[in-house]
C-alpha positions as CSV (number, residue, x, y, z in Angstrom):
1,X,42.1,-16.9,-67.7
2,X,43.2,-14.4,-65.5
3,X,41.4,-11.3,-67.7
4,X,38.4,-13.6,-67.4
5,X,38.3,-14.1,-63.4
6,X,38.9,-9.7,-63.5
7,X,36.0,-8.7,-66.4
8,X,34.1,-11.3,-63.6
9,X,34.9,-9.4,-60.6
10,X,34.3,-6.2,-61.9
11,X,31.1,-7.2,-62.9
12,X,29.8,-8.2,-59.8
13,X,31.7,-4.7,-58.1
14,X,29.4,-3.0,-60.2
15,X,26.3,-5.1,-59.5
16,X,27.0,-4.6,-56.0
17,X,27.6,-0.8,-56.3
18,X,24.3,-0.5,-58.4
19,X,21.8,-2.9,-56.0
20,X,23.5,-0.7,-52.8
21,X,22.6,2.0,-53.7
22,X,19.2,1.6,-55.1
23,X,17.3,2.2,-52.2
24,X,18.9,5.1,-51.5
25,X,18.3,6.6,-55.1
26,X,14.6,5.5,-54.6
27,X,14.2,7.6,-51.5
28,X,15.3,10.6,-52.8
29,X,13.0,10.2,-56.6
30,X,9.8,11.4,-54.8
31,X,9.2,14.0,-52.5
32,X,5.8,16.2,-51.6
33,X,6.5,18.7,-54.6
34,X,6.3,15.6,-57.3
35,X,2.7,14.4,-55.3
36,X,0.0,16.8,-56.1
37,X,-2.8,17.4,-53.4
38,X,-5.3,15.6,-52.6
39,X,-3.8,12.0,-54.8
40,X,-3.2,10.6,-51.2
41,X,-5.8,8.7,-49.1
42,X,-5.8,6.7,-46.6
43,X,-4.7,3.4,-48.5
44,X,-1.6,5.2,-49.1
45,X,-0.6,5.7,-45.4
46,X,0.3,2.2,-43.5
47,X,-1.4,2.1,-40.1
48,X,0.5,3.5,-36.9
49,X,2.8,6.1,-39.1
50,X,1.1,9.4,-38.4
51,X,1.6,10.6,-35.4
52,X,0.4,13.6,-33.5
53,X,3.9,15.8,-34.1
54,X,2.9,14.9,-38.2
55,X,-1.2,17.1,-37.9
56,X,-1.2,20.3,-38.3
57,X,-2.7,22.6,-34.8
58,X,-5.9,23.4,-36.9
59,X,-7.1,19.3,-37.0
60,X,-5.4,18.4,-33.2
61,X,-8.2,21.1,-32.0
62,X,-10.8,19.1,-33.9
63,X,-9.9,15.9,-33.0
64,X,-9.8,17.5,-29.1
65,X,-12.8,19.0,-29.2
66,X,-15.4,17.4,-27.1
67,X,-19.1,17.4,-28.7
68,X,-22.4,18.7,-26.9
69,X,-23.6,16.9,-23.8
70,X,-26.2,14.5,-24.8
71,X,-30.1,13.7,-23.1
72,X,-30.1,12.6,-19.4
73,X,-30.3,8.9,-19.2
74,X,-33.4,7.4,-17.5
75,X,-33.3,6.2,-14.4
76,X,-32.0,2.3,-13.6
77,X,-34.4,-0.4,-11.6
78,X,-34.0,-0.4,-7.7
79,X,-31.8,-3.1,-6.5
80,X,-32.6,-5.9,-4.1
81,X,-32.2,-5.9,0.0
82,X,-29.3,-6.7,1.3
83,X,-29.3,-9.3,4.0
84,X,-30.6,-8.7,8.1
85,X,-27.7,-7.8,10.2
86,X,-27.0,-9.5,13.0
87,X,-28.8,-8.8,16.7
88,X,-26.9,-6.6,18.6
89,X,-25.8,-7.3,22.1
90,X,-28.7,-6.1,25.0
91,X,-27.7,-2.4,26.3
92,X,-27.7,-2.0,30.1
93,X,-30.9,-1.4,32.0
94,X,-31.7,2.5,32.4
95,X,-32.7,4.0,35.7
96,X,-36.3,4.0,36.7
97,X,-38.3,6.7,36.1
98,X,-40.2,8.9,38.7
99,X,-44.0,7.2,39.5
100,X,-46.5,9.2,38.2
């Protein structure tokens, strides 16, 4: 019984081992020599992974670049009148002028 319960735990040490380090071996299978150029599109990148450090100077300068001004707009309607102030308070009386 007892070589059973050891041929058992040394089964599942090595099924531990083995699933452990599976991702790891997976990591290091593929790297940009094994893809050849131009097999990757954009299905292949998940969205928000590329960031600016990632483009190369060349494409940042494209992607920068502003295009040609375009045509004047015309110009909008005229807007409505704004409401009457109110009166203003009566000034002082001026000084009479000479009689002519």
């Amino acid at each position: 019984m007892q070589k059973d319960n050891s041929r058992v735990l040394l089964v599942a040490i090595v099924v531990a081992l083995v699933a452990g380090s599976t991702g790891a071996v997976a990591a290091g299978l593929v790297t940009s020599k094994d893809i050849k150029n131009g097999t990757v599109s954009s299905k292949d990148i998940r969205n928000g992974t590329i960031r600016m450090a990632d483009i190369h100077k060349f494409v940042k300068k494209k992607i920068n670049r502003s295009g040609p001004q375009g045509p004047a707009g015309s110009n909008g309607n005229n807007g409505t009148n704004g409401t009457n102030g109110t009166t203003g308070a009566t000034g002082a009386t001026g000084a009479t002028g000479p009689h002519g």
